[in-house]
N, C-alpha and C positions, 0 to 999 in steps of 0.2 A: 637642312636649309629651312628657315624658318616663314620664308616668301616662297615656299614651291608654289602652293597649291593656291596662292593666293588670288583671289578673283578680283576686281574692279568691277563686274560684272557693264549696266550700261550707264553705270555713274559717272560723274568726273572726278578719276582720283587725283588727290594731291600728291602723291608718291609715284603712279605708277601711271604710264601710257598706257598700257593692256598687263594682260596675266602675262609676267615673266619678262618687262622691260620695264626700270625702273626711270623715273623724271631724270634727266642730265644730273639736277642740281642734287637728288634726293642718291644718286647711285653708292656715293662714301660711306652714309650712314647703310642704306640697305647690305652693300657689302657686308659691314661690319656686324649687324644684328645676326646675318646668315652668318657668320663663323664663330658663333655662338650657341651652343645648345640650350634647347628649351628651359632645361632646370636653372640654367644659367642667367636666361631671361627672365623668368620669374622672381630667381631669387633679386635681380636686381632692380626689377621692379615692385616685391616688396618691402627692399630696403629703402627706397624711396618713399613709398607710403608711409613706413616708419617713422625716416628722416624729417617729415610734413608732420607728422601728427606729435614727434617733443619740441616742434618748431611753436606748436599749438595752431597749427594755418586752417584754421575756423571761417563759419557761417551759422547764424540759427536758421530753424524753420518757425515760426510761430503757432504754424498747424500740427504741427507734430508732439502728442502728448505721449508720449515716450522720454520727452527730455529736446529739447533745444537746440545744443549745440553738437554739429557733426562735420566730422572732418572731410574737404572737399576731395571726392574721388580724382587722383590723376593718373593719367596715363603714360608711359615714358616715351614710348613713339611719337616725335613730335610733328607737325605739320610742317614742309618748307615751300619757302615763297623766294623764286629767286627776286634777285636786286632788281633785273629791270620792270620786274610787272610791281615790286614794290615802289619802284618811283613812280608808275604812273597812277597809282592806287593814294604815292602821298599828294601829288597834285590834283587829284579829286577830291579828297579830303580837304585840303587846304583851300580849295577853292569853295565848298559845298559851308565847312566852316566861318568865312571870310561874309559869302552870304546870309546865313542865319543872324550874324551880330549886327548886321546891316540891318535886317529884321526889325531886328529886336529894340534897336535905336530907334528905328523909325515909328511902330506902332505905338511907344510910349511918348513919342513925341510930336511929328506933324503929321504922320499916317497916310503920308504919299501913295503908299500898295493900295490901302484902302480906298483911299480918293479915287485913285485910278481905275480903280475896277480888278485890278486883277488877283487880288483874294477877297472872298464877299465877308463884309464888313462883320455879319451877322457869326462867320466862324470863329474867327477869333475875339470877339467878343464872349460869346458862347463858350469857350473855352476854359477848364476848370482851371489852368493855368497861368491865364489873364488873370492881372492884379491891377485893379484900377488906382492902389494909395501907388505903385511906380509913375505913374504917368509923373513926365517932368525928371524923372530920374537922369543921374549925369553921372553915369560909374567913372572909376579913374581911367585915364587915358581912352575913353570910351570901349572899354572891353566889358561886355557882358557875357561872354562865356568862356572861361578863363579855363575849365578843364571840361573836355567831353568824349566820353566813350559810346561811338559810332560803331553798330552795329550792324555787319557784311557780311553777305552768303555769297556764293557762288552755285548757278544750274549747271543742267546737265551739258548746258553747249559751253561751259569753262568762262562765259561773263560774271563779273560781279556785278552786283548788284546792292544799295544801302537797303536794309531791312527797317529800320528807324533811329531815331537821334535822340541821346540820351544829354541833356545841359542841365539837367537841376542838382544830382550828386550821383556822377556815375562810379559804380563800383568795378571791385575784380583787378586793378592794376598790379595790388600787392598778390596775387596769386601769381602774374608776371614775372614777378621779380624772385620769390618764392621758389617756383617751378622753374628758373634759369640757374639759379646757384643748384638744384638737386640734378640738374642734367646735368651741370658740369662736372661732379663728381660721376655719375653714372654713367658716361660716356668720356672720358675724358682725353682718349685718344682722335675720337671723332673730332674733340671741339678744338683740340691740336692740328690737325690735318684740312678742315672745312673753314673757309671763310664767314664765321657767324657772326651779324650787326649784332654790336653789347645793348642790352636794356637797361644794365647797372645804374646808370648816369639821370636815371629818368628823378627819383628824388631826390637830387640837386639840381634839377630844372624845374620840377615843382617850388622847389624852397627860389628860386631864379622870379618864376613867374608871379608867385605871390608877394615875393620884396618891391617887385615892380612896381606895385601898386599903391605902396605907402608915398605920402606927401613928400617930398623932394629934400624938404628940410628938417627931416628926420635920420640922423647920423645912424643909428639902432633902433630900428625898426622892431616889433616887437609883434608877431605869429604864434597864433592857437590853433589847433584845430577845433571845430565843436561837435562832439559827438550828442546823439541820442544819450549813453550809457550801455550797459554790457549788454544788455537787453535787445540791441539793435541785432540784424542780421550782419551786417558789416563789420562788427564792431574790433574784430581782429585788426581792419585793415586801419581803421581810424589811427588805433596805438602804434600798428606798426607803421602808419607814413608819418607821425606825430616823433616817434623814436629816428627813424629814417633823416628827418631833416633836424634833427634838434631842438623841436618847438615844443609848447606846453600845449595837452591834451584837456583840455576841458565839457564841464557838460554847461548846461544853462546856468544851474546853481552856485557856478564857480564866480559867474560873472554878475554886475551890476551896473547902470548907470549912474556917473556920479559925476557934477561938473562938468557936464557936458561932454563928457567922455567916457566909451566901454569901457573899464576896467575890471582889473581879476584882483579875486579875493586871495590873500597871500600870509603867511605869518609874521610879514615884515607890514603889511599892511596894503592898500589900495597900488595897486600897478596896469598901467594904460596900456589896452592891445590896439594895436594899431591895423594891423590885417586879420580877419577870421577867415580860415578857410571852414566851411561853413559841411556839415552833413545832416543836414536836419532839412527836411522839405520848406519852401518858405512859409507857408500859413502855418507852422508850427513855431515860427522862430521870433518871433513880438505879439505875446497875447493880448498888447493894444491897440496892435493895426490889424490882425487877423483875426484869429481864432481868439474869443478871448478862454476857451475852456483848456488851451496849451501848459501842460507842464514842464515842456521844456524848453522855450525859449527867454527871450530877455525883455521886459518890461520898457519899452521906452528906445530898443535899438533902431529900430527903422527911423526915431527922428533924428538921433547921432548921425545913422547912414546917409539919410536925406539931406546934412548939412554938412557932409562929406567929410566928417570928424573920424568914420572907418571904413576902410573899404571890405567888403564882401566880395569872396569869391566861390562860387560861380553868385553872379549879382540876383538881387531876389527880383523875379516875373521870370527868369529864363523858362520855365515849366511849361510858358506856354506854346514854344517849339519842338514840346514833346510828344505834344497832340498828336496822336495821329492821322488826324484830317489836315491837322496845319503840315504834318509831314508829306501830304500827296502834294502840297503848293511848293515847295521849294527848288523844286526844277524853277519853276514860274520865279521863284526871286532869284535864281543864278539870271535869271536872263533879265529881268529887270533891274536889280542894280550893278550887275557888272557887265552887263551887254555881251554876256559868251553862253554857250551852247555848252550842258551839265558833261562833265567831264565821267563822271557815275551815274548811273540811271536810278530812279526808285524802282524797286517792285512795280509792277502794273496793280495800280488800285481802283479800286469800283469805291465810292462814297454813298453810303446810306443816306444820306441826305437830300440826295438828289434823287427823283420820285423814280426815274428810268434805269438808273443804276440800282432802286434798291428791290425793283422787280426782278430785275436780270440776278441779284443775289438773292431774293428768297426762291427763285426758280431753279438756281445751280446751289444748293446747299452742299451738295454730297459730292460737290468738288471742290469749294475754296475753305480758305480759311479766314475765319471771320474775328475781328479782335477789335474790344474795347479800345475808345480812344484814349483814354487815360488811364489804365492798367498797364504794370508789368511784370514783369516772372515766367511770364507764361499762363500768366491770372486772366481770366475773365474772356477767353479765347476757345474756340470751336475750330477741330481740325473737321472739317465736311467728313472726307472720307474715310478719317477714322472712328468716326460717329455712327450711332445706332441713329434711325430712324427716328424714336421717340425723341434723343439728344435734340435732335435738328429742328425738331418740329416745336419744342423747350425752347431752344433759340434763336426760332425766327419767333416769336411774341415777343421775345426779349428786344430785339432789334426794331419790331412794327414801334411799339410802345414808344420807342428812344433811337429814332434813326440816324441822330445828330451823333448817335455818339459811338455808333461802328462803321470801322470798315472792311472790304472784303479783300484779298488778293488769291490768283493762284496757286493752288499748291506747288511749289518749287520741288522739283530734283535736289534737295542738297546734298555738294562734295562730299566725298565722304573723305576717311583719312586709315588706313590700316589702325589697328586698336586690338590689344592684349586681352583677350577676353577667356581668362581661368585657363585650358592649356591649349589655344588655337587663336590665331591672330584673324579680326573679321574686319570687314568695312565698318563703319558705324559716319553717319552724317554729323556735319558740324558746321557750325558759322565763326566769325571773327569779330573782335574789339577791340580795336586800335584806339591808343587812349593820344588824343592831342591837347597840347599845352599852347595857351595863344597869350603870348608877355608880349615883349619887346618885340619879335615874329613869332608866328608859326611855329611849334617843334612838333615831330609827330613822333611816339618810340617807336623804333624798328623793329615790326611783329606785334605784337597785342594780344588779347587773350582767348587762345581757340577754342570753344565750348564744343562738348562732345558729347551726342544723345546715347549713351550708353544702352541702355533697351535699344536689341535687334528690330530696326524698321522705325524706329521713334523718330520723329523731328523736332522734337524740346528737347532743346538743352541748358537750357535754365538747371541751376543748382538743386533749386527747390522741388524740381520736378524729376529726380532722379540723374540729371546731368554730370559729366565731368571736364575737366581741362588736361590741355594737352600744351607743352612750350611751343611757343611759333617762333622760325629758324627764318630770318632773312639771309641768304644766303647771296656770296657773289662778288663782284668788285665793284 
């Protein structure tokens, strides 16, 4: 039996109540793994690693001079969430979501939060994110964050919790989708017998959200993707959601403006893109409204955008809700523009900017964890206690210097999830990414993408930093 010996120890497992009682929803799978031998296990978990790497289901690392591209570890024990904790996780979301666009409208426009006091003007101004050429902006149908992967942990007392919000181009869905067709082969009896919500459906609701957008009197609407180039870390997923929905993959180079409209360079000649879904950061993407040293955006897009001749999605300034200082305020906007009480809690955050919170953090270094407002990956961040003394002492200068632009939280318990580890099954901690699509409504896919710290005792599970994935099972009626 492959679950004897197994512990939860004082974690919260997502599998298991204690050693030797498995979750209601999780018992069919655990069943079925125990009547299974080890070599049975492995072999088909790495037939599965296999199955990913002629699929080519890539990521670069840019730091890694050994070569670039590596294929993402995954795990075949997946995480299961039953249905009802997943509805109430999607009305969090939905609602948490609904808020930020509210945001996002408002700061580029009359700035009501601001007037009123209840986020200080000086932050989101301050923010690398903030683009002052949006102000005035009027995306289509007013949606400015049209696809976003929200990242969720759960402590050790089984709450979740959001860890931060990702609206500029979040990645990881195509490992989703990816990692759902290789369980289905490797478990296949399971996925006959278990209630499991499909993710399948997710880009045709992509290709959904983004049609949305185009101007009403356009019969054939006409969707690119825009990638960096192979060069990106992403850049599997760019091809594969571009292949996925039918659309033309492009880089900056492809495009030009002409007549008052984005168009793509073609061998038939000039052709009009009416929606871009966009993976380029926005100071990257018009090196005449931003950046002007950019090589890979478009010459002249932002004033096509600005004149509503194409829509953008996710729309350019969303960045600035990535902040992470702007992410301790959004409690504060659930309750300001929808009048309701956060259905998700944030992390508990300490803000370095404020003089008594950044005492209280240079005082407890060697408990929290402290992270960059505007990094991510797992970049530019200090876990306290798993820091040397020197580390900390490194990174409180860092933080005196710039206190505008870290914050601190607790270190968190996180869930952990049983995990294959060479010939013994161990806990290893992990978070979640539910990837939401906001068209016509709301869609949220069912499950999202569970990151998995593979290093025993780690809590990065970022790709880059050694991390893996695991398929998330909503299970249930």
């Amino acid at each position: 039996m492959q679950f004897s010996e197994y512990d939860p120890e004082d974690f919260f497992d997502e599998l298991f109540t204690r050693k030797g009682e498995p979750r209601a929803e999780a018992l069919p799978l655990v069943e079925r793994i125990d009547a299974l031998t080890l070599p049975e296990v492995q072999r088909r978990h790495k037939a599965a690693q296999i199955a990913l790497f002629k699929l080519g289901v890539t990521f670069n690392v840019y730091s890694d001079n050994q070569g670039t591209e590596r294929i993402l570890p995954f795990d075949i024990i997946p995480r299961i969430i039953a249905a009802a904790e997943w509805e109430e996780l999607e009305k969090g979301l939905k609602q948490r979501i609904h808020a930020l666009n509210l945001f996002l409208s408002d700061i580029y426009s009359e700035q009501k939060i601001l007037n009123d006091g209840v986020i200080p003007t000086e932050i989101v101004f301050s923010a690398s994110g903030y683009l002052k050429p949006c102000m005035g902006l009027k995306p289509p149908k007013g949606i400015w964050c049209h696809i976003t992967g929200t990242d969720l942990v759960r402590d050790r007392d089984g709450r979740w919790y959001v860890l931060e919000d990702n609206l500029r181009c979040p990645s990881g869905v195509s490992y989703v989708l990816e990692n759902r067709r290789i369980m289905k082969s490797t478990f296949p009896l399971v996925f006959n017998n278990m209630k499991i919500r499909p993710v399948e459906e997710y880009s045709s609701y992509l290709l959904e959200t983004l049609l949305n957008l185009a101007p009403e009197n356009i019969l054939n609407p006409t969707v690119a993707v825009l990638t960096p180039g192979i060069f990106n870390s992403a850049y599997f997923e760019h091809s594969y959601l571009a292949q996925q929905m039918g659309v033309e993959l492009v880089e900056g180079r492809d495009l030009t403006v002409a007549d008052g409209f984005l168009q793509m360079r073609t061998t038939k000649g000039l052709q009009r893109i009416d929606v871009l879904y966009r993976r380029i950061d926005d100071i990257f993407i018009d090196p005449l409204a931003f950046r002007p040293d950019s090589l890979l955006g478009i010459p002249g897009l932002m004033e096509v955008y600005q004149a509503g001749r194409v829509a953008i999605a996710n729309a350019l300034g969303t960045g600035v809700a990535d902040d992470k200082v702007i992410y301790s305020y959004v409690p504060e906007m659930i309750r300001y523009y929808l009048n309701e009480d956060p259905i998700l809690n944030n992390v508990p955050t300490f803000l370095c900017w404020e003089p008594a919170q950044l005492q209280h953090v240079l005082t407890n270094l060697d408990k929290l964890v402290v992270k960059s407002a505007d990094e991510s990956g797992g970049y530019g961040m200090l876990v306290g206690p798993k820091a040397t003394q020197a580390e900390r002492e490194a990174f409180a200068e860092k933080i005196k210097a710039n206190p505008r632009n870290y914050i601190a939280q607790p270190t968190l318990s996180l869930s952990r999830v049983p995990t294959l580890i060479e010939d013994q099954i161990e806990g290893r901690h992990v978070d979640l990414r539910p990837y939401i699509l906001y068209g016509k409504e709301i869609f949220i896919n069912p499950g999202g993408l569970t990151r998995v710290a593979l290093r025993k005792g780690s809590l990065v599970v970022n790709s880059s930093q050694g991390g893996g994935s695991k398929d998330t099972w909503v299970v249930g009626t």
